[in-house]
C-alpha positions as CSV (number, residue, x, y, z in Angstrom):
1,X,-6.3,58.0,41.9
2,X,-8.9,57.1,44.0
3,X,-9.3,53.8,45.8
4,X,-12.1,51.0,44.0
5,X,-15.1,51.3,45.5
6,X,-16.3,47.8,47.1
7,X,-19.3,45.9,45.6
8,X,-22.1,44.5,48.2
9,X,-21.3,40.5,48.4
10,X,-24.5,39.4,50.3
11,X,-26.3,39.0,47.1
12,X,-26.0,36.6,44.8
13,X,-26.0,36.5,41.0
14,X,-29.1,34.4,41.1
15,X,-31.0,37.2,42.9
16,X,-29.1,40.1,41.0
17,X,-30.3,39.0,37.8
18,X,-33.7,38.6,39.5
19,X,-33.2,41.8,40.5
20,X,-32.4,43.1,36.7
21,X,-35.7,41.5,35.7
22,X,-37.4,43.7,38.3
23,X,-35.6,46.5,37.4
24,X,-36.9,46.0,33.9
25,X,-40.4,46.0,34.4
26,X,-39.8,49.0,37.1
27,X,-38.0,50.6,34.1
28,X,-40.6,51.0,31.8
29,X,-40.4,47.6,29.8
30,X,-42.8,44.6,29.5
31,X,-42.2,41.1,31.2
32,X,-41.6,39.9,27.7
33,X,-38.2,41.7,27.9
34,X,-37.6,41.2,31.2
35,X,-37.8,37.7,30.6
36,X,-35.3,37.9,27.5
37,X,-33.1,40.0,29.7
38,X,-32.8,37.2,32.6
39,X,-33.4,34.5,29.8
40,X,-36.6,32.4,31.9
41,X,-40.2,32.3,31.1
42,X,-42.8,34.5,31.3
43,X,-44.4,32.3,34.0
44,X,-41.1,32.7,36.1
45,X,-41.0,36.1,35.7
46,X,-44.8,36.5,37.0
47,X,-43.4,34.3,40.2
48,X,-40.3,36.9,41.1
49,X,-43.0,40.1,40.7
50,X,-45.3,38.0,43.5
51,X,-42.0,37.6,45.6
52,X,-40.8,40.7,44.9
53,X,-44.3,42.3,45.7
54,X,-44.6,40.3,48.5
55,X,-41.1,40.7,50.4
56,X,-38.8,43.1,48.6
57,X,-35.5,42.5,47.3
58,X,-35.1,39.9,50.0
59,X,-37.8,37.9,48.4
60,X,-35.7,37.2,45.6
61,X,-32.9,35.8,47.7
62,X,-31.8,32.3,46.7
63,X,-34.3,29.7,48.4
64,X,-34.3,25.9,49.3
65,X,-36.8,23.9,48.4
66,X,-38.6,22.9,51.2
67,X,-38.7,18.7,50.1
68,X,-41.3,16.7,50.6
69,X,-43.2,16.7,54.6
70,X,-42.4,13.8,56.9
71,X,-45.0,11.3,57.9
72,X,-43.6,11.1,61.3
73,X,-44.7,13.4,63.7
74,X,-42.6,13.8,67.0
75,X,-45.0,11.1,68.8
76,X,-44.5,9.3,66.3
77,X,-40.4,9.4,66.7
78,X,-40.2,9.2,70.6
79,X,-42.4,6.0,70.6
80,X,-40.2,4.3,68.0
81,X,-37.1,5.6,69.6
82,X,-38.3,3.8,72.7
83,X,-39.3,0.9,71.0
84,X,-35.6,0.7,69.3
85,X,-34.0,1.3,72.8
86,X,-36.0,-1.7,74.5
87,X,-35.5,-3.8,71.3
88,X,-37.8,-6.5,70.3
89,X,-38.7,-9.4,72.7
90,X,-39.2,-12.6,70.7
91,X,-42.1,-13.7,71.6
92,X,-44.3,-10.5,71.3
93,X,-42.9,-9.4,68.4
94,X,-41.4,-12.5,66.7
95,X,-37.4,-10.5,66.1
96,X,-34.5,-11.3,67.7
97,X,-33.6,-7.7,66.4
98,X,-34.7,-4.9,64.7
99,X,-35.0,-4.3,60.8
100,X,-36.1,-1.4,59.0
101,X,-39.0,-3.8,57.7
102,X,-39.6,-4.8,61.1
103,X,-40.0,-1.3,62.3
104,X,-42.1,-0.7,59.4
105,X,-44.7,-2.8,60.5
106,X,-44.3,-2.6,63.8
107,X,-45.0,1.2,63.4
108,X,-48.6,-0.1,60.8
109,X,-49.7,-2.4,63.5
110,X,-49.5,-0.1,66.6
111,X,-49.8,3.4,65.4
112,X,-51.5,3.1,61.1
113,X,-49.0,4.9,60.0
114,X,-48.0,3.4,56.9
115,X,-44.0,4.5,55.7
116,X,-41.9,2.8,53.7
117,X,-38.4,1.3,54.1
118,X,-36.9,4.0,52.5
119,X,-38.5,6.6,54.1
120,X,-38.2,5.3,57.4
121,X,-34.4,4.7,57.1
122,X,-34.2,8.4,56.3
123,X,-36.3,9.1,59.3
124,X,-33.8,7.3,61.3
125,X,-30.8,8.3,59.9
126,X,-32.2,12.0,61.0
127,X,-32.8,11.0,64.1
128,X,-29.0,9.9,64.6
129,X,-29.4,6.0,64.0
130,X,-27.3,4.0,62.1
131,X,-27.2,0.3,60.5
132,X,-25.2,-1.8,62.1
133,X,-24.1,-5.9,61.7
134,X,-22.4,-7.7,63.5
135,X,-19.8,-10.1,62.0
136,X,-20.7,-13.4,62.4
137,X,-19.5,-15.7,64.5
138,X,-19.5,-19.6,64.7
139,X,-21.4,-21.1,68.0
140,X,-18.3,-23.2,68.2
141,X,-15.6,-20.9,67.9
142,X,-12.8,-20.5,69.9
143,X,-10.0,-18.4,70.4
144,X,-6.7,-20.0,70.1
145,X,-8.0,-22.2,67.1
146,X,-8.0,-18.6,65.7
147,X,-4.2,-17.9,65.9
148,X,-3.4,-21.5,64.3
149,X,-5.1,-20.5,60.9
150,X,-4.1,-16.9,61.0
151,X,-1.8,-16.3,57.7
152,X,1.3,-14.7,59.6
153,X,4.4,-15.7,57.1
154,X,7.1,-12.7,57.1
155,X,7.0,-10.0,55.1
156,X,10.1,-10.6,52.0
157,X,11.5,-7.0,51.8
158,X,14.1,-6.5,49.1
159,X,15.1,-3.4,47.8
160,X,14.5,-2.0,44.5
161,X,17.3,-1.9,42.0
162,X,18.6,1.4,41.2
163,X,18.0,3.1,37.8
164,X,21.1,4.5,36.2
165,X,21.1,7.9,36.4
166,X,20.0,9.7,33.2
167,X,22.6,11.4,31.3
168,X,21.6,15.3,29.5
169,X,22.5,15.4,26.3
């Protein structure tokens, strides 16, 4: 007997049954069946024949959506990255530190680009920044008042009691 034959694995079935449709229509039959045949419209059908005219099979690869284009543009970035590495001085800016809000308008008044908080912590989380608070602290802290209120009472260890051991009947 001879040995199975291997099937191709760089496809996928979302671009094999785009495939089928194709095939259809290449076939002989209308986009009306090839549109039963991969179960979509007829509208999606006439987008796979523009890929598939367009590109060939590897049109009808699998794509990603391409999302929606930043406002940003990479001036943009490197002057707020410099503006986040120098921080804000108090009396220009009126922060002791930097907020996403902050940023926000800091970015309308010098360059009119208008973003919103959202959108700019995505910017920033792309760029490799990260939020970060510090805990707070009391002006009048100090250490060894620290170690006095500290709960430290010693761990009560006992050890379980045994279950009998159960008996097959």
């Amino acid at each position: 007997m001879a040995a199975a034959i291997r099937l191709r694995e760089d496809l996928n079935s979302g671009q094999v049954r785009r495939l089928l449709a194709i095939a259809t229509i290449l076939g002989g039959g209308g986009r009306s069946e090839a549109a039963k045949v991969a179960r979509v419209t007829l509208q999606i059908i006439r987008e796979w024949v523009l890929r598939f005219n367009a590109a060939g099979a590897a049109g009808l690869a699998t794509r990603k959506a391409p999302g929606p284009r930043t406002i940003l543009d990479d001036r943009h970035r490197w002057a707020l990255e410099d503006i986040i590495f120098t921080g804000p001085m108090p009396a220009v800016h009126g922060v002791v530190r930097w907020r996403i809000i902050d940023l926000v308008q800091w970015l309308w008044d010098e360059l009119d680009v208008s973003i919103s908080k959202q959108a700019l912590g995505h910017e920033l989380r792309t760029m490799g920044y990260r939020k970060l608070s510090a805990r707070p602290r009391h002006r009048g802290q100090r250490a060894d008042d620290i170690a006095v209120f500290k709960m430290s009472s010693a761990p009560v260890w006992r050890k379980s009691a045994r279950a009998p051991p159960k008996v097959r009947q």
